[in-house]
N, C-alpha and C positions, 0 to 999 in steps of 0.2 A: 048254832053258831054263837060266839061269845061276843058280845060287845064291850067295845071300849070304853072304859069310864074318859079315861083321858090319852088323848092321840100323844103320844114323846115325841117321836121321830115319823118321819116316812123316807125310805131311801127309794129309789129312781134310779133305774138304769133301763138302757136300751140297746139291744143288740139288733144288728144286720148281718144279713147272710147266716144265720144262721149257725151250726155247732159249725161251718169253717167261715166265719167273719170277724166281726169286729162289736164289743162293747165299750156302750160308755155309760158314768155316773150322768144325772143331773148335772153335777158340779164342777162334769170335768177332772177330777182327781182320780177316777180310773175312767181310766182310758186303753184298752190292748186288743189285742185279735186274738181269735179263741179257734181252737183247732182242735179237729174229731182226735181221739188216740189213737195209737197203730193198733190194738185191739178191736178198735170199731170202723178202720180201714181208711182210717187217716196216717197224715203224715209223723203226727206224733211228736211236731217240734215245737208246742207251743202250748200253752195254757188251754184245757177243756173247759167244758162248762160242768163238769163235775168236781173238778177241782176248787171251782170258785162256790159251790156250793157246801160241798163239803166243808170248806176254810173261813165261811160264812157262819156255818152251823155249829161248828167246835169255838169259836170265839164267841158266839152265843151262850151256848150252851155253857160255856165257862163262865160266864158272867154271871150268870141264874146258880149258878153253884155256890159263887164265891157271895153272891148276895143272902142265899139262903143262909150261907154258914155264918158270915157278920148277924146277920139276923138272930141268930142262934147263938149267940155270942164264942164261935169257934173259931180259933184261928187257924188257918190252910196250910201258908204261905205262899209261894207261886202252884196255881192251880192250869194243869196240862191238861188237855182235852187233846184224841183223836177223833176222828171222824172218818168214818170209812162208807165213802158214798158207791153202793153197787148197782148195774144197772144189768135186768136179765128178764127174759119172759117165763109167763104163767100162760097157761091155754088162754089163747085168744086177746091177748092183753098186754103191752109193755109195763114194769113195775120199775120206781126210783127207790132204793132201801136204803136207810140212814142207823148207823150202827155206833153213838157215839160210847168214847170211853175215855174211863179220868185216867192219870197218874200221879196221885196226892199221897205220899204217906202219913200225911199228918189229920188224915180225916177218914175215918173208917166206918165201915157199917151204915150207912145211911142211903136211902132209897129216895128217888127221886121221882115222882110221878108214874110214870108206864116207861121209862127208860131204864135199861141198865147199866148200871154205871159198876166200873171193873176196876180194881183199885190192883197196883204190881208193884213191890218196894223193889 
């Protein structure tokens, strides 16, 4: 496990009922109810909770991009991040897979830790 030199942020949220309820921030600034997908035998009309992971994880992930590349003194410009969150079984096991990927033409060839990152002009 790595520790923190120094704590930034902590965000807080709390969901009820579960993949068909309701989350919310600490702060009140999200607030929505969350709904299984018709794939996973819901209704399908409303935000999952894969979706708010995913859109968590590409806005991340973009961030650490765009930090690295100022770091490196590169310039990006708008840096796109997908995130494609799958959710499927292994023998005896539920699995969460996070598959992110950039769309920067102006930054090429660079590896970023254990991710791969997919650049498309």
């Amino acid at each position: 496990m790595i520790n923190l030199e120094k704590r930034l942020y902590t965000a807080v949220a709390t969901a009820t009922g579960g993949r068909d309820g309701r989350t919310k921030s600490d702060d009140g600034l999200l607030d929505l109810s969350i709904t299984p997908p018709k794939a996973l035998g819901g209704a399908g009309t409303g935000t999952n909770p894969e979706q708010l992971f995913a859109a968590g994880y590409a806005a991340c992930f973009g961030s650490a991009v765009g930090a690295v590349a100022r770091a490196k003194k590169i310039t990006t410009g708008t840096v796109t991040i997908t995130a494609k969150v799958t959710l499927g079984s292994i023998p005896n096991r539920r699995q969460t897979r996070r598959r992110p990927s950039t769309r920067r033409p102006a930054l090429h060839h660079h590896r970023m830790t254990s991710h791969r990152v997919r650049h498309s002009d």
